[in-house]
CHARMM-style PDB file with segment names, atoms N, HN, CA, C and O in Angstrom:
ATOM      1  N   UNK     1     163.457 245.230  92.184  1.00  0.00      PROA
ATOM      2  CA  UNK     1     162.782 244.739  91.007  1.00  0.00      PROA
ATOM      3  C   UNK     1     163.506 245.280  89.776  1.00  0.00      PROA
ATOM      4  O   UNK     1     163.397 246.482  89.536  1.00  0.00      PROA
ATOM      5  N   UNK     2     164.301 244.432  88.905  1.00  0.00      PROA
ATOM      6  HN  UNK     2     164.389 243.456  89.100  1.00  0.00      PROA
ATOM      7  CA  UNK     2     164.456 244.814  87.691  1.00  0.00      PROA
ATOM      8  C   UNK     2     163.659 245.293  86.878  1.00  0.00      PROA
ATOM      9  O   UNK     2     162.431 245.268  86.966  1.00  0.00      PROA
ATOM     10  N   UNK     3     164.618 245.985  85.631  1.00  0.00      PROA
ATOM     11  HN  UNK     3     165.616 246.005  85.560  1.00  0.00      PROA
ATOM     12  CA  UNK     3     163.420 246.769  84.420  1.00  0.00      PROA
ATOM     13  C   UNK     3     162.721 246.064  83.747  1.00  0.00      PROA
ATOM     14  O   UNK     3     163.004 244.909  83.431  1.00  0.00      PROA
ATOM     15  N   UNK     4     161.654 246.701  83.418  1.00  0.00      PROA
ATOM     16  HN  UNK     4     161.423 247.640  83.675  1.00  0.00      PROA
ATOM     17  CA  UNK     4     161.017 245.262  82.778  1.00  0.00      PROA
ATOM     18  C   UNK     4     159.940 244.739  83.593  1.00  0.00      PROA
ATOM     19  O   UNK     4     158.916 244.439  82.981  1.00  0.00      PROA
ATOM     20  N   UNK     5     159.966 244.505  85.300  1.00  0.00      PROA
ATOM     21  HN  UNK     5     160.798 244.749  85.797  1.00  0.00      PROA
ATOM     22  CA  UNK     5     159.206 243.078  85.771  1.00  0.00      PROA
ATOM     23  C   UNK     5     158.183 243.874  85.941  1.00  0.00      PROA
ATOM     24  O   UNK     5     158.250 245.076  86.196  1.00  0.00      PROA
ATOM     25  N   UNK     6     157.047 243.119  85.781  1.00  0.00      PROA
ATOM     26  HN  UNK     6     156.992 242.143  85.573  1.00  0.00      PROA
ATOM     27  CA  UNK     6     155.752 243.136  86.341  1.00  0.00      PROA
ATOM     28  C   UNK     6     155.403 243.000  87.632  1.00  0.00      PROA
ATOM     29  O   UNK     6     155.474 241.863  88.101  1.00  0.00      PROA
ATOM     30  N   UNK     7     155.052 243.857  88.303  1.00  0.00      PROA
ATOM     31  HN  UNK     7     154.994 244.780  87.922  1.00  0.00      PROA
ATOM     32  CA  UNK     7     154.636 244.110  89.707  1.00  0.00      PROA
ATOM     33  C   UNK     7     153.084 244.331  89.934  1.00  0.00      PROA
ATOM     34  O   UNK     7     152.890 245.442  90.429  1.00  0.00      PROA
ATOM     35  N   UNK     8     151.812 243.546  89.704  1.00  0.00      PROA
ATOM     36  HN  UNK     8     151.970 242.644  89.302  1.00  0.00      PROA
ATOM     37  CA  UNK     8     150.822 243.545  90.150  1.00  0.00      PROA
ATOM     38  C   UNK     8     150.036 244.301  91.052  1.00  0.00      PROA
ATOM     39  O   UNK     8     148.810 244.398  91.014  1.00  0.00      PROA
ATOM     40  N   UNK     9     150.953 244.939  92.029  1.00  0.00      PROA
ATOM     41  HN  UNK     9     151.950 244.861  92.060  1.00  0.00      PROA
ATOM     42  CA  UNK     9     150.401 245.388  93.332  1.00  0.00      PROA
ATOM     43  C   UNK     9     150.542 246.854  92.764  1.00  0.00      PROA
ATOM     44  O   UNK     9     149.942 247.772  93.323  1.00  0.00      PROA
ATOM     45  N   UNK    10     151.459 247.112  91.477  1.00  0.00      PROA
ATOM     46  HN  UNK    10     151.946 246.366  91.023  1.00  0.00      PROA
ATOM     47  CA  UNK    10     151.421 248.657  91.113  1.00  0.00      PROA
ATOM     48  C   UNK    10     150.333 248.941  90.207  1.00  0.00      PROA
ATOM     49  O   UNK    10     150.318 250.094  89.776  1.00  0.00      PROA
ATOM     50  N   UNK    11     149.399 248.147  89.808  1.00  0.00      PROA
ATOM     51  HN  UNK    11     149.411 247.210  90.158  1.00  0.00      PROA
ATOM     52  CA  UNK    11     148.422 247.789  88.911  1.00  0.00      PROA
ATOM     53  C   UNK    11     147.097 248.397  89.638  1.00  0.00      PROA
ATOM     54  O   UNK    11     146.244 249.079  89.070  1.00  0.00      PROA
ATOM     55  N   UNK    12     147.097 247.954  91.214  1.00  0.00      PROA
ATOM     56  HN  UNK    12     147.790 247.400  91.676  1.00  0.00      PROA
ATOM     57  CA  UNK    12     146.126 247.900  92.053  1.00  0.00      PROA
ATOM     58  C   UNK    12     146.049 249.601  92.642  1.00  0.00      PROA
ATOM     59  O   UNK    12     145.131 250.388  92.874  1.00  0.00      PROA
ATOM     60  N   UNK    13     147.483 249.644  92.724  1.00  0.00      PROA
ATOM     61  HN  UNK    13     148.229 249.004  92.536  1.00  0.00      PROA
ATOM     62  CA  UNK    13     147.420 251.154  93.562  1.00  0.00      PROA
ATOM     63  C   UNK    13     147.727 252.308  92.840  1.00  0.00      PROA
ATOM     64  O   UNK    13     148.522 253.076  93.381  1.00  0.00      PROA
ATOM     65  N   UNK    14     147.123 252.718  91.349  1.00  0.00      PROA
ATOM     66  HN  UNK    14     146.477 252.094  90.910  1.00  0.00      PROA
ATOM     67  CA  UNK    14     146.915 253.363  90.515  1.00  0.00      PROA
ATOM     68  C   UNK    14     146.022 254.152  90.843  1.00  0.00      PROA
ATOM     69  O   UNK    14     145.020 253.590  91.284  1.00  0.00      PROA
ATOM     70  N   UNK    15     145.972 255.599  90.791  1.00  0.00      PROA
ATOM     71  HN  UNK    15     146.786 256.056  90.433  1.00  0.00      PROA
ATOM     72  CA  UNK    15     144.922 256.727  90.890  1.00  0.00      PROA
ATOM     73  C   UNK    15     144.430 256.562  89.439  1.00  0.00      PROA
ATOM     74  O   UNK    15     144.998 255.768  88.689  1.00  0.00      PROA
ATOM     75  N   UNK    16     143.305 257.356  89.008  1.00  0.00      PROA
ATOM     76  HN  UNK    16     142.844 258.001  89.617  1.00  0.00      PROA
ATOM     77  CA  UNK    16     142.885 257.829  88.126  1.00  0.00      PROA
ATOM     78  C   UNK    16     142.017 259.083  88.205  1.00  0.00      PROA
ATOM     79  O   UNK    16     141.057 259.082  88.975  1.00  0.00      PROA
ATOM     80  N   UNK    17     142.272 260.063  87.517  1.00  0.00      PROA
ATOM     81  HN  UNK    17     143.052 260.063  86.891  1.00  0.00      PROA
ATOM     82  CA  UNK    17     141.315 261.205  87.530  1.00  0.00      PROA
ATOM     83  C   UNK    17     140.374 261.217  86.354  1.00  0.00      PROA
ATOM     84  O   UNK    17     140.634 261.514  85.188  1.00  0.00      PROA
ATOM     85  N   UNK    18     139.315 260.865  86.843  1.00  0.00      PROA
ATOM     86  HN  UNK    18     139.103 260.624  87.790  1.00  0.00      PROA
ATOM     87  CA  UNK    18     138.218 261.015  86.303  1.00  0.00      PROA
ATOM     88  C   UNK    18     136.946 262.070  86.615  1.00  0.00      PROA
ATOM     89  O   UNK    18     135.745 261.860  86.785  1.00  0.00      PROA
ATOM     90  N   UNK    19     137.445 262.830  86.613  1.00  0.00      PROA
ATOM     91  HN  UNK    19     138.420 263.000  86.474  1.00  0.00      PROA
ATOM     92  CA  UNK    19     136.594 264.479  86.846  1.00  0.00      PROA
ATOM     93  C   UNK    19     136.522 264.861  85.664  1.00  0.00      PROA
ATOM     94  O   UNK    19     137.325 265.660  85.182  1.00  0.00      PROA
ATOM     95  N   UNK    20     135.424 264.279  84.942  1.00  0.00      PROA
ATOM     96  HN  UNK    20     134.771 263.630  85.334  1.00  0.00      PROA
ATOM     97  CA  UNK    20     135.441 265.086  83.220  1.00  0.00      PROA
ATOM     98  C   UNK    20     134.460 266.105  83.863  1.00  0.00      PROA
ATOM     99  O   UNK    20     133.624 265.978  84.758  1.00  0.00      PROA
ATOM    100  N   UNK    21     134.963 267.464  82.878  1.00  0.00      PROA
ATOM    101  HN  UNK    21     135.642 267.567  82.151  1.00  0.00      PROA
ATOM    102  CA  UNK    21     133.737 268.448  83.043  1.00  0.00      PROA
ATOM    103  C   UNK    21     133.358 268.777  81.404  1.00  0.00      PROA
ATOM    104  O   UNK    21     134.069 268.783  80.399  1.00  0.00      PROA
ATOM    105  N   UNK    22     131.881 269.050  81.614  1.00  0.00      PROA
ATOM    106  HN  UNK    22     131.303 269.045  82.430  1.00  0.00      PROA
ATOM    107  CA  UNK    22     130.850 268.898  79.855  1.00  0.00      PROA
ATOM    108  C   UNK    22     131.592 269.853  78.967  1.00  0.00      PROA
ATOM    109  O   UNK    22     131.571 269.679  77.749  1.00  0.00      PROA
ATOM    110  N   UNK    23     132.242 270.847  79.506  1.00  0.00      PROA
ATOM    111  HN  UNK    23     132.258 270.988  80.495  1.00  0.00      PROA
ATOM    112  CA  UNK    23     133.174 271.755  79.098  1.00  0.00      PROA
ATOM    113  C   UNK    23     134.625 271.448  78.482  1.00  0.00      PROA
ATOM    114  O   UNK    23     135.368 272.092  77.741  1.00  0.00      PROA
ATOM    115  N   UNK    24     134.728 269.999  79.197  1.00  0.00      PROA
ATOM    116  HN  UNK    24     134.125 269.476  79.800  1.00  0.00      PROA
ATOM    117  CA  UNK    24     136.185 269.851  78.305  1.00  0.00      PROA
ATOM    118  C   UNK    24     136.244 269.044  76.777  1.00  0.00      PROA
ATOM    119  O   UNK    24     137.179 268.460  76.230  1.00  0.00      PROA
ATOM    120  N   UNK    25     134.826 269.277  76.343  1.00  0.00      PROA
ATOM    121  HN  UNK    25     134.067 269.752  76.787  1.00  0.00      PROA
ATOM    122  CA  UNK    25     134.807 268.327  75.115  1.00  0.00      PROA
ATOM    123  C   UNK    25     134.444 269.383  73.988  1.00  0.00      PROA
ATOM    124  O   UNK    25     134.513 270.567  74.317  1.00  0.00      PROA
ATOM    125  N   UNK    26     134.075 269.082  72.733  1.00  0.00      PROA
ATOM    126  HN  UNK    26     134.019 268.120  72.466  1.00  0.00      PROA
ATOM    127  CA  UNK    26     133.763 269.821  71.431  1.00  0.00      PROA
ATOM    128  C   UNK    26     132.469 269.532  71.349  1.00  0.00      PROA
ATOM    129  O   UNK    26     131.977 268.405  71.301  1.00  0.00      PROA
ATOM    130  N   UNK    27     131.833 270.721  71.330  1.00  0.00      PROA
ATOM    131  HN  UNK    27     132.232 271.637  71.369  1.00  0.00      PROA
ATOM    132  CA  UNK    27     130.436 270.403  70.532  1.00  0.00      PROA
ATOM    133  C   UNK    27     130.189 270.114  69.281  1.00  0.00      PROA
ATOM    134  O   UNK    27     131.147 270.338  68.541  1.00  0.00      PROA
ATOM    135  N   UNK    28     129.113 269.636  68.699  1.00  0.00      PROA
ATOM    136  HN  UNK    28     128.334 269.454  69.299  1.00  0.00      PROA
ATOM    137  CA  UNK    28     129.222 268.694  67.364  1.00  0.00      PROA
ATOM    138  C   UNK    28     128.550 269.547  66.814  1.00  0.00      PROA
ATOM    139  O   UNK    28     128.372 269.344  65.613  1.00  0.00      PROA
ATOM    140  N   UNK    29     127.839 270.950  67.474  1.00  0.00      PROA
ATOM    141  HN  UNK    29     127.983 271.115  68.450  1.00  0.00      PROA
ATOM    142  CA  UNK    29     126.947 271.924  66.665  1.00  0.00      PROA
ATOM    143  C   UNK    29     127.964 272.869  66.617  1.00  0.00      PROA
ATOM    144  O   UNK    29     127.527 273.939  66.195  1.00  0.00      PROA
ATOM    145  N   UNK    30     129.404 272.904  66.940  1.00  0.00      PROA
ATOM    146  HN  UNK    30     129.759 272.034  67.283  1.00  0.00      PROA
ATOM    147  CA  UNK    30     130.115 274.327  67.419  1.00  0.00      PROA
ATOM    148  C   UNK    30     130.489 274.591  65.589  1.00  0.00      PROA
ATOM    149  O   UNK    30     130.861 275.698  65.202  1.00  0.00      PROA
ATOM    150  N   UNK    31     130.354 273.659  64.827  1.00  0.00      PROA
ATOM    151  HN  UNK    31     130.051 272.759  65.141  1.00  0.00      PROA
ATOM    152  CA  UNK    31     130.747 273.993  63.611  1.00  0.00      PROA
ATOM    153  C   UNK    31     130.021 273.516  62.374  1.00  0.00      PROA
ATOM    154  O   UNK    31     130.433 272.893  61.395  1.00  0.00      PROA
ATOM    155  N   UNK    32     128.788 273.996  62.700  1.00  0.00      PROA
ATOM    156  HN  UNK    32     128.454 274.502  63.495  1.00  0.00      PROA
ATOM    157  CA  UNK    32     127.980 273.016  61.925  1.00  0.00      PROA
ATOM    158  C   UNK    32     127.724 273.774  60.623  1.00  0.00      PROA
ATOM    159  O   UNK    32     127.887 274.974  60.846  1.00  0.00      PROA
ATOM    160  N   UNK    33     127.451 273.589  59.595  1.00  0.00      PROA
ATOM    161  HN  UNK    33     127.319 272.615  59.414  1.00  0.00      PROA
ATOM    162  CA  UNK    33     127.213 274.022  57.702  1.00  0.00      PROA
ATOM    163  C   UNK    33     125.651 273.714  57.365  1.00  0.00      PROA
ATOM    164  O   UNK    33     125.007 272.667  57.421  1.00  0.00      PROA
ATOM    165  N   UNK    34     125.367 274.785  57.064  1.00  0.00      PROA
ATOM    166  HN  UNK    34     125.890 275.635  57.018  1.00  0.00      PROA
ATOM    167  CA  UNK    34     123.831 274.728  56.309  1.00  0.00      PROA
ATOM    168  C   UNK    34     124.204 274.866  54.950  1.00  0.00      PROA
ATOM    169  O   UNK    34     123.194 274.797  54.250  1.00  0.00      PROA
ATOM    170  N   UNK    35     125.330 275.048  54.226  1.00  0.00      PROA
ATOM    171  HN  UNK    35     126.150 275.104  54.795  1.00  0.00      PROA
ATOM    172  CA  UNK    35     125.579 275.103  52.694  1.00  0.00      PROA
ATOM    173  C   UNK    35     125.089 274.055  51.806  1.00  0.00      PROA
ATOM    174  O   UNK    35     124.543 273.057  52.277  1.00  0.00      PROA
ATOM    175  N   UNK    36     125.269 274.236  50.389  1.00  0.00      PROA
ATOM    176  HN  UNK    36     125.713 275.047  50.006  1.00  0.00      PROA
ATOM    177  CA  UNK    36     124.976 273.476  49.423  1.00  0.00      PROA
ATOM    178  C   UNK    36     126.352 273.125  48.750  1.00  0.00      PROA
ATOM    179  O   UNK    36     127.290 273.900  48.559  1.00  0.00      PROA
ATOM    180  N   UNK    37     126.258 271.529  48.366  1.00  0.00      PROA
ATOM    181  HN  UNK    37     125.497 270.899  48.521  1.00  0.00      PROA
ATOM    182  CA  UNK    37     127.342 271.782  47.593  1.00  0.00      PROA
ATOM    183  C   UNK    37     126.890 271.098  46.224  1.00  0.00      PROA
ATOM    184  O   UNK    37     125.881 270.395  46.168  1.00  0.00      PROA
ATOM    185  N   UNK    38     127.608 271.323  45.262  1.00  0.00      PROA
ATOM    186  HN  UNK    38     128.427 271.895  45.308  1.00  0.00      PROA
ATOM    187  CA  UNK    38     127.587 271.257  43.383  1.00  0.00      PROA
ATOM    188  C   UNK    38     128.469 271.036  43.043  1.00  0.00      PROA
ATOM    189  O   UNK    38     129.463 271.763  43.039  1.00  0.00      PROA
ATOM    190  N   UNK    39     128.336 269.695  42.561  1.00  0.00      PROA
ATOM    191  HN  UNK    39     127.528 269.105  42.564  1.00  0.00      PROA
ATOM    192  CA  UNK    39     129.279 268.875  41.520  1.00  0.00      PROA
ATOM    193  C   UNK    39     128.999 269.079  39.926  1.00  0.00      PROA
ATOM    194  O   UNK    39     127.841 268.966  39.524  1.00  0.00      PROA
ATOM    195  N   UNK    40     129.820 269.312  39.220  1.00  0.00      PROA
ATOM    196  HN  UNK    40     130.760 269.404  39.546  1.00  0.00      PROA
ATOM    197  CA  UNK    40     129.965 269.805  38.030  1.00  0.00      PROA
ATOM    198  C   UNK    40     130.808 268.420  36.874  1.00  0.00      PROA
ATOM    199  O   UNK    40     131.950 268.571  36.442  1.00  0.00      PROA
ATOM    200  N   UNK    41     130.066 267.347  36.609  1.00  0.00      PROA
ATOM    201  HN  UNK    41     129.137 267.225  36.961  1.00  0.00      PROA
ATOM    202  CA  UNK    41     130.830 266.833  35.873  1.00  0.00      PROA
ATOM    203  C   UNK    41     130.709 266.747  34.136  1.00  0.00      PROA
ATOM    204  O   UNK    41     129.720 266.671  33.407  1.00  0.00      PROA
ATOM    205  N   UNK    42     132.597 266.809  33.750  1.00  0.00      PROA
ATOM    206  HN  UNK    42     133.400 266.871  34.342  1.00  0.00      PROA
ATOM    207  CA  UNK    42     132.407 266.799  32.826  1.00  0.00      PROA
ATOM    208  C   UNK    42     132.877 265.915  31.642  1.00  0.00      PROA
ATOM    209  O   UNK    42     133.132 266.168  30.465  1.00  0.00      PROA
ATOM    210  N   UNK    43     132.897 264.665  32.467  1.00  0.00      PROA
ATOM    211  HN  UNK    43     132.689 264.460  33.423  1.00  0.00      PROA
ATOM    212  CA  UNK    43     133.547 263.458  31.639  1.00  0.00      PROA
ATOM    213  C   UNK    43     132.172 262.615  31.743  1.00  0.00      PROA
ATOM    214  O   UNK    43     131.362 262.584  32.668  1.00  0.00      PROA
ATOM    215  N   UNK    44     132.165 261.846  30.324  1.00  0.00      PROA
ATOM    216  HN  UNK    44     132.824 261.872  29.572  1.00  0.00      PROA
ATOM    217  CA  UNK    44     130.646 260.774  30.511  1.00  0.00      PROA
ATOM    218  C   UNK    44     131.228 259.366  31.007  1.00  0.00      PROA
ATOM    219  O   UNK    44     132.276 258.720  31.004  1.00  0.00      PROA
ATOM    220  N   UNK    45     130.057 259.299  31.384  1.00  0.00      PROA
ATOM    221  HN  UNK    45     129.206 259.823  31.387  1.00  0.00      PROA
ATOM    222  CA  UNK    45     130.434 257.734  31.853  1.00  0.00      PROA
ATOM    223  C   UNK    45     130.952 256.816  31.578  1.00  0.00      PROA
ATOM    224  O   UNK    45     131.130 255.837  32.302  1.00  0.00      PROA
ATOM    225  N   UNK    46     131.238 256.941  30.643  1.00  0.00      PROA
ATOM    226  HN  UNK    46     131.093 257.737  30.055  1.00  0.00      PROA
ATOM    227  CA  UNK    46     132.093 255.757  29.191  1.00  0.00      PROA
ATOM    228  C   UNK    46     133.667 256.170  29.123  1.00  0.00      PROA
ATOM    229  O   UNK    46     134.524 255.627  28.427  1.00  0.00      PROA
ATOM    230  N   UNK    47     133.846 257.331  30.069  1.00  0.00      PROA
ATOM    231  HN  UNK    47     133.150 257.772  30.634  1.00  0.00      PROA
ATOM    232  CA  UNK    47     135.323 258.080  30.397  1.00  0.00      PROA
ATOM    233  C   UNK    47     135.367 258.211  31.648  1.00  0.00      PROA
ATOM    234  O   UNK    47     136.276 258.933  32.058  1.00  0.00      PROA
ATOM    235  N   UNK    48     134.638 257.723  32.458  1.00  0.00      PROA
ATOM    236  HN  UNK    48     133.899 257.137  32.125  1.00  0.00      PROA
ATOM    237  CA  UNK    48     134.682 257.496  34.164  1.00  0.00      PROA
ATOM    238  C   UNK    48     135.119 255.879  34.577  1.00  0.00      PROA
ATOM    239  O   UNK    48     135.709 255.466  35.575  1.00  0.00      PROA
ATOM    240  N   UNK    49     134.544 255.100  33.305  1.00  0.00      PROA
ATOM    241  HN  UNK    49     134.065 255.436  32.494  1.00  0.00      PROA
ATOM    242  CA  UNK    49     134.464 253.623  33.618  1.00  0.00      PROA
ATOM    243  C   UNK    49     136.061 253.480  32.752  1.00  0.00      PROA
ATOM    244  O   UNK    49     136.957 252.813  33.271  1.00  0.00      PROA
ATOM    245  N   UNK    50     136.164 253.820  32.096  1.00  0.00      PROA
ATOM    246  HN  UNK    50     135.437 254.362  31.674  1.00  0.00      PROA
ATOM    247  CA  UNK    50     137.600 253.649  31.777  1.00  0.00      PROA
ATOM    248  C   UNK    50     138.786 254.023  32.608  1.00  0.00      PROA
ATOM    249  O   UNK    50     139.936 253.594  32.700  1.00  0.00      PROA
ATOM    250  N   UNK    51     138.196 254.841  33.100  1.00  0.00      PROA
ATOM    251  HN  UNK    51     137.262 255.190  33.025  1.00  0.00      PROA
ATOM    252  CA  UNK    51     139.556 255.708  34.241  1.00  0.00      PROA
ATOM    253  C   UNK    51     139.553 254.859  35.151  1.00  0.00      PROA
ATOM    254  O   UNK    51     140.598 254.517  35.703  1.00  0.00      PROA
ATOM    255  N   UNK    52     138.131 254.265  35.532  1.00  0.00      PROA
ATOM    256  HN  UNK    52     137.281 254.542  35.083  1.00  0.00      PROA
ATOM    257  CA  UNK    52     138.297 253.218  36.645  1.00  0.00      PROA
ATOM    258  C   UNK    52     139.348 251.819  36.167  1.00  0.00      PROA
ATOM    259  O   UNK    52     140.346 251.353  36.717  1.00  0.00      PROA
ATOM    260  N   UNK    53     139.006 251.632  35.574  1.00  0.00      PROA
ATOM    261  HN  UNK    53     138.195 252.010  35.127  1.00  0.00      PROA
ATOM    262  CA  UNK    53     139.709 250.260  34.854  1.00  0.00      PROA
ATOM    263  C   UNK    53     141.198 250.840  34.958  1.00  0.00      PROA
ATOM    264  O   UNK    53     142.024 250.595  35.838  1.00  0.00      PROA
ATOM    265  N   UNK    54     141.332 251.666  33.846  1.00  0.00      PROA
ATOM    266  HN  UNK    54     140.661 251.865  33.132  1.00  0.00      PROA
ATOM    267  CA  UNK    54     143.174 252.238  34.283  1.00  0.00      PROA
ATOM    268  C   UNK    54     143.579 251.726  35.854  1.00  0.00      PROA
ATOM    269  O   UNK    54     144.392 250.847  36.138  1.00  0.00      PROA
ATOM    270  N   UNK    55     142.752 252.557  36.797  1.00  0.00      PROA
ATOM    271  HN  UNK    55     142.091 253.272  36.566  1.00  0.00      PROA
ATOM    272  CA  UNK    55     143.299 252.696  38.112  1.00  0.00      PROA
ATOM    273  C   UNK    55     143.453 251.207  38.788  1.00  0.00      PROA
ATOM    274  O   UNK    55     144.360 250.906  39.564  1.00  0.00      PROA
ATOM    275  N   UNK    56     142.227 250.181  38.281  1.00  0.00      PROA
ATOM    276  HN  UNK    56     141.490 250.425  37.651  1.00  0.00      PROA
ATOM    277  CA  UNK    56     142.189 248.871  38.775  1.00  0.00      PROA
ATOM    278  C   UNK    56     143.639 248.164  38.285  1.00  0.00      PROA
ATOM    279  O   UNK    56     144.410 247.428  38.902  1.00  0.00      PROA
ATOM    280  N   UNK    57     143.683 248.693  36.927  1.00  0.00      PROA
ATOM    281  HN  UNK    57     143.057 249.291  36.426  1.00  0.00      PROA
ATOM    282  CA  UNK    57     145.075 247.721  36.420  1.00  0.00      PROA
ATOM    283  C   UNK    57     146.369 248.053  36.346  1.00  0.00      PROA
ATOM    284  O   UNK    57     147.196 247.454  35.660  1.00  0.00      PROA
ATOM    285  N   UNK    58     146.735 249.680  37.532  1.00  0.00      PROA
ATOM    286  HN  UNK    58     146.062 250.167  38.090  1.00  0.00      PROA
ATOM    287  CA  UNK    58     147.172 249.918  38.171  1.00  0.00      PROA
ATOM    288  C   UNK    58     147.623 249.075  39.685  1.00  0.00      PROA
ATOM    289  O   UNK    58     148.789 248.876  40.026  1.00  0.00      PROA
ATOM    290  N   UNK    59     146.532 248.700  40.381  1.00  0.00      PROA
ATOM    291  HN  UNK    59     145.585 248.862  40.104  1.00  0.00      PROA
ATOM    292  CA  UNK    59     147.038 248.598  41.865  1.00  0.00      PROA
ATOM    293  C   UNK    59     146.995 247.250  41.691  1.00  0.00      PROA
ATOM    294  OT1 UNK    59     147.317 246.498  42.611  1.00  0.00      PROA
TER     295      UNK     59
END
């Protein structure tokens, strides 16, 4: 069989290991944050909506 060909029957006689153990994954609590966070702004809105516009007539 040349490189390249498709052989069907190697499709069929494929192992797979599928032995997950609960241990091989990340817990979603292993890093979890009770913090606060605070945004501090100090441009008004009339200098937020402009910056937006810049950036629109940019891209």
């Amino acid at each position: 069989m040349g490189f390249g060909s498709y052989d069907e029957s190697e499709q069929e006689n494929q192992e797979y290991d599928a032995d997950y153990d609960e241990d091989d994954g990340v817990s979603a609590e292993e890093n979890a944050h009770d913090g606060d966070v605070e945004f501090e702004f100090t441009a008004s809105n009339d200098e937020l909506l402009d910056r937006l516009e810049d950036i629109k007539d940019n891209t």
